[in-house]
N, C-alpha and C positions, 0 to 999 in steps of 0.2 A: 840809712839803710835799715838800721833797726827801728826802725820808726815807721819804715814803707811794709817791713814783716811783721810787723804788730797789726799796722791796720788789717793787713790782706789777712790774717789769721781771724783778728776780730769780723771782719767782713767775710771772710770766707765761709764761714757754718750761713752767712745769709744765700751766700750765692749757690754755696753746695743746695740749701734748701731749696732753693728757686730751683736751680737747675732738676734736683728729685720732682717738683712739682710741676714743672713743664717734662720732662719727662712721663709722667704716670698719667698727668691728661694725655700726653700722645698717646700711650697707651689705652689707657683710658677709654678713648676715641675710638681705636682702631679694635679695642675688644667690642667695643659697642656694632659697630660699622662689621664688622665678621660675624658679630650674632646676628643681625637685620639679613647681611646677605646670608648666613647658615639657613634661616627663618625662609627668606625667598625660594631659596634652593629647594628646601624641605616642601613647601607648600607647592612647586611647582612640580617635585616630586608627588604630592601625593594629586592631586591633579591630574600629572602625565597616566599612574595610575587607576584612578577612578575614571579615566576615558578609556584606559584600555580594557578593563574590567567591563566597561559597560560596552565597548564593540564588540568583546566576546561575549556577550552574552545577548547582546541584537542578534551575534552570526550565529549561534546557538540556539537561539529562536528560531532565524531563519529556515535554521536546516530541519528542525523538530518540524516547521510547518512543511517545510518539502517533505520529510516525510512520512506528514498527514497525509498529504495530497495523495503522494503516491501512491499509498496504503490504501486509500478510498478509489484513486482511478483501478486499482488493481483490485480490490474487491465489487466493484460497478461490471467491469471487464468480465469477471468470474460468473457475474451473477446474469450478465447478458447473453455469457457463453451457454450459462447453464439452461436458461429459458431457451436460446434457441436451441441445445438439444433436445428439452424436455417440449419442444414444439410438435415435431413431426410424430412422438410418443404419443400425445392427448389426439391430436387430431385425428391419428392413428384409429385410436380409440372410441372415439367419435363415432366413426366410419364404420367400426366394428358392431357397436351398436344400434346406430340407424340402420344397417342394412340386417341385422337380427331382429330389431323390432318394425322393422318396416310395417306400416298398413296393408303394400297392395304391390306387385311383381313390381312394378314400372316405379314406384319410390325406389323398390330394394335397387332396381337397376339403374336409376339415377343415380344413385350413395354409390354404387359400385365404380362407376365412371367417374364421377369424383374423387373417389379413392385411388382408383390407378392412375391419377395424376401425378402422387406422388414417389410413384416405382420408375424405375428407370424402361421396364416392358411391364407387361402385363405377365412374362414369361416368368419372372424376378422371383427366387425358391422362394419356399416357406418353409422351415425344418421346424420341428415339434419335437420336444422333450417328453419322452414318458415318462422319465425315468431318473435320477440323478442320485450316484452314491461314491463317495470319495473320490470329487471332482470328475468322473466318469459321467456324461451325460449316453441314455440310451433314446434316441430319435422313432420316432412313426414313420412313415412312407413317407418320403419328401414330394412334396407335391407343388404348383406354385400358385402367385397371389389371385390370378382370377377363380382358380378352381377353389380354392380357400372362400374368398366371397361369395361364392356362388353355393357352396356348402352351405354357409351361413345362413344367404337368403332360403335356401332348401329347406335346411332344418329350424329355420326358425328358435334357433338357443343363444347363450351366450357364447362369446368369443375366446378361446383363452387367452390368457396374458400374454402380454410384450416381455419377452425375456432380452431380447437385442435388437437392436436395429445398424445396418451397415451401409453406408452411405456410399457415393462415387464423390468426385471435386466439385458438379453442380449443387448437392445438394439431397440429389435422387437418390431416395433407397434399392440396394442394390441385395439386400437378404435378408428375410425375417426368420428371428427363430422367438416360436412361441415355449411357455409353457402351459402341458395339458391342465387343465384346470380339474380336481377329484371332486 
């Protein structure tokens, strides 16, 4: 029996070795095998977000180019608005001056008839500013748009300015107010 704990003594520091050293490759192993999957984890981490980095920033694009758009359909809209106001004014004007410098009655009175096309009557006022002092506007005789044109053609002068124009829901102007021109 002292003979069987001899050897196990002598052999024991080999077996204890063995065993630390199948031990610590387990280990070993299993630290390796944890840093590959830590490694996987991490890159599929950064991964997960460098896509979601880059969706937000497609949808942020997205929405900058919506709104471009908008921004441009809204100022198109603004600008289309504004030409068809500034329509019936030039035309207006037009009118005002072919039938001022006409050549000869039957021009003036053609330009005339043209122009009340776009009055809703020929009755349709014309009020005239003489005057304007601290938002107080003072008017001339209110008269309306045929007798106005026909003035025109009379007197053979310029027209005064377009100070407003007032429309109905066709389109039709429904009241002009000039101002007199000094």
């Amino acid at each position: 029996m002292t003979k069987k704990m001899i050897n196990l003594f002598r052999e024991s520091p080999r077996v204890i070795t063995m065993a630390i050293i199948v031990v610590m490759m387990a280990v070993g192993t299993g630290c390796k095998s944890k840093k590959k999957a830590m490694e996987a984890a991490d890159a599929e981490a950064r991964k997960a977000k460098m896509e979601q980095e880059a969706a937000l920033k497609k949808q942020q694009q997205q929405q900058q180019e919506e709104e471009l758009r908008k921004r441009e359909a809204e100022e198109r809209a603004r600008r289309e608005a504004e030409a068809k106001k500034s329509e019936p004014y030039s035309k207006l004007e037009q009118y005002f001056s072919a039938i001022g410098n006409a050549s000869s009655v039957s021009a003036a009175n053609s330009s005339i008839s043209e122009a009340l096309t776009l009055f809703t009557s020929p009755e349709t006022p014309v009020l005239i500013v003489i005057s304007e002092s601290g938002g107080q506007k003072d008017y001339d005789r209110p008269t309306t748009i045929r007798d106005y044109l026909n003035y025109l053609k009379d007197q053979k002068k310029r027209a005064d300015k377009i100070g407003n124009l007032q429309f109905d829901s066709s389109g039709k102007i429904t009241e002009v107010e000039l101002v007199k021109q000094k």
